[in-house]
MARSE-97444 format. One line per field, with one value per residue: residue number from 0; residue in one letter; chain; x, z, y of N, C-alpha, C, CB in turn. Coordinates in Angstrom, 1 decimal, decimal comma, always signed. Each point is the difference from the previous one (the first is absolute). Glycine has a CB too. Layout:
REM residues N
pos = c(NUM|...)
code = c(A|...)
unit = c(A|...)
nxx = c(X|...)
nzz = c(Z|...)
nyy = c(Y|...)
caxx = c(X|...)
cazz = c(Z|...)
cayy = c(Y|...)
cxx = c(X|...)
czz = c(Z|...)
cyy = c(Y|...)
cbxx = c(X|...)
cbzz = c(Z|...)
cbyy = c(Y|...)
This chain:
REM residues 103
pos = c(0|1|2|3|4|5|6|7|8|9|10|11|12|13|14|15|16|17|18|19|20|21|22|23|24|25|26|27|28|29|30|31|32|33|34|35|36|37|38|39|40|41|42|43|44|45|46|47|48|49|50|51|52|53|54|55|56|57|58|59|60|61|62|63|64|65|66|67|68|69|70|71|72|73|74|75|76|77|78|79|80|81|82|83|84|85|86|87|88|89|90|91|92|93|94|95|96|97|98|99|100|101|102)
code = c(X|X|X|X|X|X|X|X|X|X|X|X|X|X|X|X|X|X|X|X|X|X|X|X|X|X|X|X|X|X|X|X|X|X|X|X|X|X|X|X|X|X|X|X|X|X|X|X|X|X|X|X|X|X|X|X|X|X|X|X|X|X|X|X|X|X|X|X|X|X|X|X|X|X|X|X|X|X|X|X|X|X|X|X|X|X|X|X|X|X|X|X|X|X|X|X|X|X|X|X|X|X|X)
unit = c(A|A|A|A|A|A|A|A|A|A|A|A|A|A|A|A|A|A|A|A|A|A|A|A|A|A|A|A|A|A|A|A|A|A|A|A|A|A|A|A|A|A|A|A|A|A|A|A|A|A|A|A|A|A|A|A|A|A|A|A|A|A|A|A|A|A|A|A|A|A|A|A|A|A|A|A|A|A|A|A|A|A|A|A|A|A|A|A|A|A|A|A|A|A|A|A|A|A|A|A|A|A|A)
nxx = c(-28,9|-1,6|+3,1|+3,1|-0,6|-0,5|+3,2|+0,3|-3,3|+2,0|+2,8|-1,2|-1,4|+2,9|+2,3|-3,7|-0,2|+2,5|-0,1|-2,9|+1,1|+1,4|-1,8|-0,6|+2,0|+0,5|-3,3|-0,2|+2,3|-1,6|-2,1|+1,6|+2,2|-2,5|-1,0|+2,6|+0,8|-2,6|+0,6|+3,4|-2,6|-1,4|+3,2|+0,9|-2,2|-0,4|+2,9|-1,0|-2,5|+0,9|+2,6|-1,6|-0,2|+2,7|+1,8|-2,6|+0,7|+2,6|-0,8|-1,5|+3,6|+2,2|-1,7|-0,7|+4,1|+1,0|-2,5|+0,0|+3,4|-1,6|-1,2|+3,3|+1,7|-2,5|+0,1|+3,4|+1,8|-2,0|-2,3|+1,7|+1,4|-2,1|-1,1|+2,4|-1,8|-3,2|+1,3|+2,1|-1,8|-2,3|+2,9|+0,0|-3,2|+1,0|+1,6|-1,7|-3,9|+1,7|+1,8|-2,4|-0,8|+2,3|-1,6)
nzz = c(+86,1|-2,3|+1,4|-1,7|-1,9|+0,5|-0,6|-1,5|-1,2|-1,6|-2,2|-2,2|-0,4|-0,1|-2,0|-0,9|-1,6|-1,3|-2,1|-1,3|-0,4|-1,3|-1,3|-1,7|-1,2|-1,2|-1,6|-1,6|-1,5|-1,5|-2,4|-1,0|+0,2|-1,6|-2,9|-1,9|-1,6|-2,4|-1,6|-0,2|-0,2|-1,4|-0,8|-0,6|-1,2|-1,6|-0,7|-1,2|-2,3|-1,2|-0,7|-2,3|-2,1|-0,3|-1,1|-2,4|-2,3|+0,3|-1,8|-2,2|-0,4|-1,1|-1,8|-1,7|+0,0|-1,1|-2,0|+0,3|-0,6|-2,3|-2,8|-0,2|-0,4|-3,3|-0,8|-2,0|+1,5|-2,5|+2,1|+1,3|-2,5|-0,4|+1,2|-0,2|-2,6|+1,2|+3,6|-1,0|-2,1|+3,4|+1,5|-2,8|-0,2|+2,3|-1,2|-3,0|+2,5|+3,7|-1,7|-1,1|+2,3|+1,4|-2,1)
nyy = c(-12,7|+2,1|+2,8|-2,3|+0,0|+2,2|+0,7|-3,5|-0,2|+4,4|-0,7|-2,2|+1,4|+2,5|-2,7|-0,7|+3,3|+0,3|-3,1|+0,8|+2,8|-1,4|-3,0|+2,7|+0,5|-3,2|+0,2|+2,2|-0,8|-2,9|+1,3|+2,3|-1,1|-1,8|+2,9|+0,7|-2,8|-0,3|+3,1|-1,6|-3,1|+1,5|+1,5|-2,2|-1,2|+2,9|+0,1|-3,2|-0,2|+2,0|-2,1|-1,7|+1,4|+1,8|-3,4|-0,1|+2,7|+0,5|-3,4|+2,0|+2,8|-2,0|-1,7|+2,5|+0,2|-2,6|+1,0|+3,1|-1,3|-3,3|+1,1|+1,3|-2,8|+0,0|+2,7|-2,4|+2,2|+0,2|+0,4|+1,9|+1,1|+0,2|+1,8|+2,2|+1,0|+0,8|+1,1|+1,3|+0,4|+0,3|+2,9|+1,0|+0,2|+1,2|+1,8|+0,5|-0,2|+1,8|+2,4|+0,4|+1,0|+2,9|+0,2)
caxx = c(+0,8|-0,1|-0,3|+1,1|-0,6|-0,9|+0,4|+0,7|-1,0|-0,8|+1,2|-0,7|-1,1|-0,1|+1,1|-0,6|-0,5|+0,6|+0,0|-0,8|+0,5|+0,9|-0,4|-1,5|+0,8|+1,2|-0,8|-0,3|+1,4|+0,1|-0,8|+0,4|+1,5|-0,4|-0,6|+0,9|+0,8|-0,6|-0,2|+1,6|+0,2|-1,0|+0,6|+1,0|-0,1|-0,5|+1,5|+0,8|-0,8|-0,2|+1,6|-0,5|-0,8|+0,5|+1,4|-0,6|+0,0|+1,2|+0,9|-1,2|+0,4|+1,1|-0,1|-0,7|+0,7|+1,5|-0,2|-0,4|+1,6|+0,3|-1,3|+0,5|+1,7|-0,1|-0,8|+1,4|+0,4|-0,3|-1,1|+0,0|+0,1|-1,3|-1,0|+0,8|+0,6|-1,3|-0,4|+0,6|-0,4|-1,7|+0,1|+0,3|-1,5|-0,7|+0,5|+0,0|-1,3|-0,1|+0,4|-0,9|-1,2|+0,8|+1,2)
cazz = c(-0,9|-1,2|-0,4|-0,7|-1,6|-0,9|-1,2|-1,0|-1,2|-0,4|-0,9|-1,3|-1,4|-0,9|-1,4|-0,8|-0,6|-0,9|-0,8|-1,0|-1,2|-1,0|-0,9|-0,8|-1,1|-1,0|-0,9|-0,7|-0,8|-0,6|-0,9|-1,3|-1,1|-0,3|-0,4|-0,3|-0,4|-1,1|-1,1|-1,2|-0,9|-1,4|-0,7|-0,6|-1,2|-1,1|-0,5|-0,7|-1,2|-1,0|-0,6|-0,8|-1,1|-0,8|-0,8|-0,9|-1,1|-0,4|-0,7|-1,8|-0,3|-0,5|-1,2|-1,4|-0,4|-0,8|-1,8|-0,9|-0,8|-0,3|-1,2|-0,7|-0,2|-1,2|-1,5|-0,9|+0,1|-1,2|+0,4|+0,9|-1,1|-0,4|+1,1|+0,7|-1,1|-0,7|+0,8|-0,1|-1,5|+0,0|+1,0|-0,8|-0,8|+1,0|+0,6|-1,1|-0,5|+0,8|-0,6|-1,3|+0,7|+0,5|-1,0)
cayy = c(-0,7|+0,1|+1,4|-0,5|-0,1|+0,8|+1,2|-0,3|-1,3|+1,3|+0,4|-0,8|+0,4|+1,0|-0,5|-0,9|+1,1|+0,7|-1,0|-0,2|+1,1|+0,0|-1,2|+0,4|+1,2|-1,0|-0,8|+1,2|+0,6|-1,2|-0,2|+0,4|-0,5|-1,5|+0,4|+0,5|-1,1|-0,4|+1,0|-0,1|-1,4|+0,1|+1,0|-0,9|-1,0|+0,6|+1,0|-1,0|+0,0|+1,3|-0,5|-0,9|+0,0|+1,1|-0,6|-0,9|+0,7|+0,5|-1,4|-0,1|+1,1|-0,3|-0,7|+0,6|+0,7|-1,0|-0,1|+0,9|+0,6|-1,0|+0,4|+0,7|-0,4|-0,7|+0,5|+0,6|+1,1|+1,1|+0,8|+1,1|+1,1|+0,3|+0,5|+1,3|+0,9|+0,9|+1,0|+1,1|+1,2|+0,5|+1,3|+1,2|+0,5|+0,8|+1,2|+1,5|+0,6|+0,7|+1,0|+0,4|+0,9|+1,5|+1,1)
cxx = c(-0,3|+0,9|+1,6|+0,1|-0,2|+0,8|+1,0|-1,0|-0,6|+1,2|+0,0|-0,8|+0,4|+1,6|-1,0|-0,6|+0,6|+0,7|-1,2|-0,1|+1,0|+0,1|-0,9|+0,2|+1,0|-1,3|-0,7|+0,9|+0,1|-1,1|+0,1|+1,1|-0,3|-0,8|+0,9|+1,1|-0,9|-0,7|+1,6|+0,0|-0,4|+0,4|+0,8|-0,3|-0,7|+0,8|+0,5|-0,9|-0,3|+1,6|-0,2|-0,4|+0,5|+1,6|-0,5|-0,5|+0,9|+0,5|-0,9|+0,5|+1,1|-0,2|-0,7|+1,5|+1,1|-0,7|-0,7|+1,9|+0,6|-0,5|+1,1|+1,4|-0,5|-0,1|+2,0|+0,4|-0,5|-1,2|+0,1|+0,2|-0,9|-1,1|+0,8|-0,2|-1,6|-0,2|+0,2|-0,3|-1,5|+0,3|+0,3|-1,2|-0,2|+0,4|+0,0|-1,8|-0,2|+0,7|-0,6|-1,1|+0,0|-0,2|-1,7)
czz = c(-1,5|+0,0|-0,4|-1,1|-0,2|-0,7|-0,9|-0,8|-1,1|-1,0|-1,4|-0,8|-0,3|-1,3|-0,7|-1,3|-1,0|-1,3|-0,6|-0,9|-1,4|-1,0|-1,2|-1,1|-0,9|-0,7|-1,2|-0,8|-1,2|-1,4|-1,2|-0,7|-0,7|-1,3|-1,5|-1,0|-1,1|-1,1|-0,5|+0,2|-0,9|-1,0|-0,8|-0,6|-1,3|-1,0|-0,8|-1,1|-1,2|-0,8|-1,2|-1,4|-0,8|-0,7|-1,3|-1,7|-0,7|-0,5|-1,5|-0,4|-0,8|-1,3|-1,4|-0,5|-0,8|-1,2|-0,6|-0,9|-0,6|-1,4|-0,5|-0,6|-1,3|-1,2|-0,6|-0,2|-1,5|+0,0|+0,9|-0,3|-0,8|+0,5|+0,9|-0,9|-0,3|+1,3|+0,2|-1,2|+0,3|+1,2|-0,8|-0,8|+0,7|+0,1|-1,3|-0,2|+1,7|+0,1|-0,9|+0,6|+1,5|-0,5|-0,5)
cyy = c(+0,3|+1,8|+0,2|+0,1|+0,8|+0,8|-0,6|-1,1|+1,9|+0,7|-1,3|+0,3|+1,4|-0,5|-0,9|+1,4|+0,7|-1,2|-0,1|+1,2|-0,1|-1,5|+0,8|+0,6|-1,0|-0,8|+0,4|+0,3|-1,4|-0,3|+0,9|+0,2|-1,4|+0,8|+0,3|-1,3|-0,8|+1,1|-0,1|-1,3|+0,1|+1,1|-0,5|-1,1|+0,5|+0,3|-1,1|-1,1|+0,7|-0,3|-1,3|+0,1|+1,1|-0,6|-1,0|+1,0|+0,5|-1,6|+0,0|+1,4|-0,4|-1,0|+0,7|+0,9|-0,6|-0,4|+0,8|+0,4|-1,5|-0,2|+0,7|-0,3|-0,9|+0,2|+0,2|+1,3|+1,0|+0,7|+1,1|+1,0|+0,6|+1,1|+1,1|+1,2|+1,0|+0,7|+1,1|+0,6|+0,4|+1,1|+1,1|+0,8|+1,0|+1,4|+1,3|-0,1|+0,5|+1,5|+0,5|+1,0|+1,5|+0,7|+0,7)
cbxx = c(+0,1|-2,8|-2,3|+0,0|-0,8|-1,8|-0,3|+2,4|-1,8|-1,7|+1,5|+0,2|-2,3|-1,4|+2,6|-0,6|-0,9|+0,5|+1,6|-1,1|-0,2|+1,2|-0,1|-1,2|+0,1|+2,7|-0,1|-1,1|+1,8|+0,8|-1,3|-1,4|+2,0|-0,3|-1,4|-0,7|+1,3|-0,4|-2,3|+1,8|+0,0|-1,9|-0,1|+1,3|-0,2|-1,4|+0,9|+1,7|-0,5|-1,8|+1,2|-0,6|-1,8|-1,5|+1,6|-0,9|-1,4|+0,3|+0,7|-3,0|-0,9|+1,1|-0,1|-3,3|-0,9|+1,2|+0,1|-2,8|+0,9|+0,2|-2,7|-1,4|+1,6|-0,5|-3,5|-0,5|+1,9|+1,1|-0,9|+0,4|+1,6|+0,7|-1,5|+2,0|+2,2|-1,2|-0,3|+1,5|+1,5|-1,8|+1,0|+2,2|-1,2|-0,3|+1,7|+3,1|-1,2|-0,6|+1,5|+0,4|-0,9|+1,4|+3,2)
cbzz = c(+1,7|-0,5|+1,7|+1,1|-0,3|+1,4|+1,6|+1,4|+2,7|+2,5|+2,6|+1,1|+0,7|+2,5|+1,2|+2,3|+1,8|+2,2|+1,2|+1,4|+2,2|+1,8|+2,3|+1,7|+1,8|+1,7|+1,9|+1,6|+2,6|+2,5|+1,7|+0,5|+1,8|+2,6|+2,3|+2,2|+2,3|+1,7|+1,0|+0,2|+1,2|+1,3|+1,4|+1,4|+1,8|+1,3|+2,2|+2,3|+1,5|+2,0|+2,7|+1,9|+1,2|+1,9|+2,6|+2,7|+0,7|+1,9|+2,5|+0,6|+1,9|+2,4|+1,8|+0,8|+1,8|+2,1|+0,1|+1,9|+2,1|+2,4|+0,8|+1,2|+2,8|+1,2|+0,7|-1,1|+1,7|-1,4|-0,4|+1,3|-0,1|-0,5|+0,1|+1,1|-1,1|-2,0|+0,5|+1,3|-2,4|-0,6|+2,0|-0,3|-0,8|+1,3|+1,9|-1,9|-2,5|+0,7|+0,5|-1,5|-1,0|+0,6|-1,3)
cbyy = c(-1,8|-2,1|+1,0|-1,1|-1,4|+0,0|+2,0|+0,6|-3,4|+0,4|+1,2|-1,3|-1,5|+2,2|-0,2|-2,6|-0,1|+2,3|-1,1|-1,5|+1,2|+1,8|-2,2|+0,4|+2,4|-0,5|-0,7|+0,6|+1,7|-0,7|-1,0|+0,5|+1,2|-1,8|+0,5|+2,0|-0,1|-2,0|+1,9|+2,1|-1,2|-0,6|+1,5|+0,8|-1,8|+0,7|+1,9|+0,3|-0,6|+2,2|+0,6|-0,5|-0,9|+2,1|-0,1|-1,6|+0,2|+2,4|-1,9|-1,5|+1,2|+0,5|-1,8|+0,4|+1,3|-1,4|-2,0|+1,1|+2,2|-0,5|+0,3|+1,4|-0,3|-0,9|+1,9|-1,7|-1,3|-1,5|-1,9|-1,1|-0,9|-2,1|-2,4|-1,5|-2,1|-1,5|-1,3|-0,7|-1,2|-2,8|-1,3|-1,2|-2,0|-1,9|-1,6|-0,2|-1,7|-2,2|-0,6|-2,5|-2,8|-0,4|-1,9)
């Protein structure tokens, strides 16, 4: 009566066998995607941190830039004529003592 069973308690354990293989190996896969999954977490929270800090400058970037053109919107046009006029006659110096010294 047992010589019934046996080849099917003997076929069992060999599927039990092949199941712990393939469990063993998924567990193996499972750990290191889990592995895999907390390194592009700590990536991404890093990127999106880096993102953070990099909008935060490009905003102190913009702002210096509005009042710096906000400085320049106040100085009086005459002054600007001005300072246009002597920069342009101090280029010309230049250019006739960089002609001088060619020659």
């Amino acid at each position: 009566m047992l010589d019934k069973y046996i080849p099917s308690v003997e076929k069992m354990s060999t599927q039990v066998r092949k199941y712990s293989k393939v469990f063993g190996s998924m567990k193996a896969e499972n750990a290191a995607l889990e592995l895999a999954n907390e390194t592009l977490t700590a990536e991404l929270k890093e990127s999106r941190q880096e993102s953070v800090l990099k909008r935060m400058a490009d905003l102190q970037l913009r702002r210096d830039y509005d009042a710096a053109v906000a400085l320049l919107e106040r100085i009086p046009p005459e002054v600007l004529e001005a300072y246009a006029r002597d920069d342009r006659s101090e280029r010309n110096k230049t250019k006739g003592r960089d002609a001088d010294v060619r020659e």
